[in-house]
LOVO-412297 format. One line per field, with one value per residue: x, y, z of N, C-alpha, C in turn. Coordinates in steps of 0.02 Angstrom, whole numbers, plus 32768, in hexadecimal, padded with zeros to 4 digits. Example, Ala and Ser with C-alpha at 12.3 -4.5 7.8 and 13.67 -1.06 7.14 Angstrom:
BEGIN
n.u: c(8294/8282)
n.v: c(7EE4/7F90)
n.w: c(8186/8162)
ca.u: c(8267/82AC)
ca.v: c(7F1F/7FCB)
ca.w: c(8186/8165)
c.u: c(8294/8285)
c.v: c(7F5B/8002)
c.w: c(8186/818A)
***
This chain:
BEGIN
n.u: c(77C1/77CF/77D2/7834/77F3/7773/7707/766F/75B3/7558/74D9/747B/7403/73C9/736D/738E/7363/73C5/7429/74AB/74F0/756A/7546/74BD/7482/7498/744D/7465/741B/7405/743C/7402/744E/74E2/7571/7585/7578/75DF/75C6/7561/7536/7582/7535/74C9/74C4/74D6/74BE/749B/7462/7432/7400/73EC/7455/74C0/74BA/74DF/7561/75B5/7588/75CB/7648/764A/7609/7580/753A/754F/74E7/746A/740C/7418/73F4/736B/7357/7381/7327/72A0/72BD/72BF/7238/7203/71D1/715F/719D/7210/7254/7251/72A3/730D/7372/7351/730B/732B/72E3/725B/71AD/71D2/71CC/720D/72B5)
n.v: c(9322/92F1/9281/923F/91EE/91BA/9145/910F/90D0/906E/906A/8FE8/8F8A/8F02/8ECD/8E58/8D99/8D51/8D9C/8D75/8D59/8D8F/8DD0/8E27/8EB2/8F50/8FBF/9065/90AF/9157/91E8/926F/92CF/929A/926B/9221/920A/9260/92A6/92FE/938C/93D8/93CC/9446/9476/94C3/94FF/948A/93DB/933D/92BE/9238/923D/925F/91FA/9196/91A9/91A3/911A/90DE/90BB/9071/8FB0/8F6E/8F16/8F7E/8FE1/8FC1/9006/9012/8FA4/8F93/9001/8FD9/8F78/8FBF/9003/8F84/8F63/8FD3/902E/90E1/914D/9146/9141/91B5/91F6/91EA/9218/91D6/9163/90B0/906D/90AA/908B/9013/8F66/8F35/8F33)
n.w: c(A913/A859/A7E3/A771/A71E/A6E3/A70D/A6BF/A6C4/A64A/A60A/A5B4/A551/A4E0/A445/A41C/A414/A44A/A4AD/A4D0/A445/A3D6/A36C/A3A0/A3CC/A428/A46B/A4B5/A550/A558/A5D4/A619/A640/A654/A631/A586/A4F7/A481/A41B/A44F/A485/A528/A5C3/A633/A6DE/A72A/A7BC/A7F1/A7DC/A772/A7D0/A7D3/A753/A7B6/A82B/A7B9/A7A3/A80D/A83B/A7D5/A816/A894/A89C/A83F/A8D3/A944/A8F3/A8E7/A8AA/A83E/A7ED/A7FF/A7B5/A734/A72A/A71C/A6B5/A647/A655/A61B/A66A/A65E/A6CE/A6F9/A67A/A64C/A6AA/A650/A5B9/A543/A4EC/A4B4/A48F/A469/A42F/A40D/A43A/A4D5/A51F)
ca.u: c(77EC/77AA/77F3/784B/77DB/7717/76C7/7622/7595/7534/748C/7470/73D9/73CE/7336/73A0/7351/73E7/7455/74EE/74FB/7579/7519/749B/748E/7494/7432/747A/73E6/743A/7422/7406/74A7/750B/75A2/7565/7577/7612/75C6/7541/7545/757A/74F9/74F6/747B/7514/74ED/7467/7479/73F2/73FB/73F0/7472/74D9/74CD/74FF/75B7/75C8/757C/7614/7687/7633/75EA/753D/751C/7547/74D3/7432/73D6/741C/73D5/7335/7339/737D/72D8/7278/72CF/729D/71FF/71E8/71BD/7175/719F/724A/726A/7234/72F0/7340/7364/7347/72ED/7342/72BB/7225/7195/71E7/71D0/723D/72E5)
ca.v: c(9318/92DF/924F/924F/91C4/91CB/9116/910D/909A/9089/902C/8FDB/8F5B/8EE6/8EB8/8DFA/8D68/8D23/8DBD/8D62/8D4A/8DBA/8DFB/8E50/8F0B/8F5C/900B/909E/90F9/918F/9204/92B4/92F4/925A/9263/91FA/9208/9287/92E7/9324/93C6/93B0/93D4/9467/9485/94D2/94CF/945B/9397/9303/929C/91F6/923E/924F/91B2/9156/91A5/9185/90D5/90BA/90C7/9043/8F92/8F75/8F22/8FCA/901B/8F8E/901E/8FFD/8F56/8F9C/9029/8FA8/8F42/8FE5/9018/8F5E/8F6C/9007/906A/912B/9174/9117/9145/91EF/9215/91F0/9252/91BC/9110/90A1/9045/90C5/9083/8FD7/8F25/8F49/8EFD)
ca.w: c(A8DA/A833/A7D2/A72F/A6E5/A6F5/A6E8/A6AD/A6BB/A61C/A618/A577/A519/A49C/A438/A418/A42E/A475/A4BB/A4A7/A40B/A3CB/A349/A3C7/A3B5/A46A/A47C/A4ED/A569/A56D/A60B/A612/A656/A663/A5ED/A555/A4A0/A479/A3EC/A475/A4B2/A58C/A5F7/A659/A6EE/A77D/A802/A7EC/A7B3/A77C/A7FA/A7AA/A74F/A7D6/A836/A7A1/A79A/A846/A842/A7BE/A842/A887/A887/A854/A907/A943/A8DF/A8D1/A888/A7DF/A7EE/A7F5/A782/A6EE/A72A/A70B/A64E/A62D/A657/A5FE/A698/A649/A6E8/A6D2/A62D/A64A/A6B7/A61D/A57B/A4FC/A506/A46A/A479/A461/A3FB/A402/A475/A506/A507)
c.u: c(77C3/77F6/7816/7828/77AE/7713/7688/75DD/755E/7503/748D/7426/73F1/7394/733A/7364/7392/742C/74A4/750B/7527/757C/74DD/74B8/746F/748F/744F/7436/742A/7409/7425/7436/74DF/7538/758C/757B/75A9/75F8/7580/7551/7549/7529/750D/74BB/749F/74CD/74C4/7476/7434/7403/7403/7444/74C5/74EC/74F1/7553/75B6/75D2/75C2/764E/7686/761C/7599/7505/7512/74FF/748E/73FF/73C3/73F5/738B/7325/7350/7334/7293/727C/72AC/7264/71D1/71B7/71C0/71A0/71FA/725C/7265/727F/731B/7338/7341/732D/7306/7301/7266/71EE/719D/71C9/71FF/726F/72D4)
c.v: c(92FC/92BC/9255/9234/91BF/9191/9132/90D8/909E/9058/9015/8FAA/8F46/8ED4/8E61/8DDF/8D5C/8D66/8DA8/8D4F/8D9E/8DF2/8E2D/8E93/8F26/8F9F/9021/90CF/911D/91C1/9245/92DC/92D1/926D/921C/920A/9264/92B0/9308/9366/93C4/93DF/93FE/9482/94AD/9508/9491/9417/9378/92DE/925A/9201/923F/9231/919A/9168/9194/9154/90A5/90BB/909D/8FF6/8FA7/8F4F/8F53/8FE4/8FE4/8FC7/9021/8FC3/8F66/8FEF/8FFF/8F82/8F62/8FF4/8FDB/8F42/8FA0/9050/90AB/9156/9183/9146/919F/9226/91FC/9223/9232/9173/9104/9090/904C/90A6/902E/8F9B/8F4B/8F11/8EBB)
c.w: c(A8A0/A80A/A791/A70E/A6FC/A6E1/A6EE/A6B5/A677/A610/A5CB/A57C/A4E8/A485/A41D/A438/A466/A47E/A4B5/A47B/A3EE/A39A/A35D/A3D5/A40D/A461/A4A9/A504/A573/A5A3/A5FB/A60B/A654/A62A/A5C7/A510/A499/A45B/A403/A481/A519/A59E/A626/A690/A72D/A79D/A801/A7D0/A7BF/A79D/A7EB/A791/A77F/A807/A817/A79F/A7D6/A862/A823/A7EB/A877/A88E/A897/A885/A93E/A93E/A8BF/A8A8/A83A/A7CA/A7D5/A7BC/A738/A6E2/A701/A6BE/A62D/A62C/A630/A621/A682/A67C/A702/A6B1/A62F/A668/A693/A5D8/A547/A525/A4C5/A456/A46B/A431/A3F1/A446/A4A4/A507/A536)
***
């Protein structure tokens, strides 16, 4: 069966000093296939899927002791891991400090 309402998990950064400050501007990695940013075009690879990508809907369904791998691929984005960064579509933080 498939659900009426798709959560999502959506990774974000900040380049804050102090992340909670509610003036801190919070980047979106966006994923290859992953539903993301509306005025995208979807993603179409049938029968085929990214992999990454599809863990993470699944993971939303969910906790992330479940699914410790999130744990460690946030560790990796904030580290700036290429090989990382490389199963996504966008890094915000290209060129920049890492959040």
């Amino acid at each position: 069966s498939i659900t009426k309402e798709r959560t999502e998990i959506i990774l974000q950064g900040t380049s804050s000093l102090d992340p909670s400050d509610p003036s801190a501007v919070w980047e979106e990695f966006e994923f290859k296939c992953k539903p993301g940013d509306v005025r995208r075009r979807p993603c179409l690879i049938s029968p085929y899927h990214y992999r990454l990508d599809w863990l993470m809907w699944f993971a939303a369904f969910q906790t992330y002791e479940q699914n410790e791998w999130i744990i460690h691929l946030a560790g990796k984005l904030l580290a700036q891991d290429e090989g990382t960064l490389s199963l996504l579509a966008t890094n915000p933080f290209a060129g920049r400090d890492p959040p």
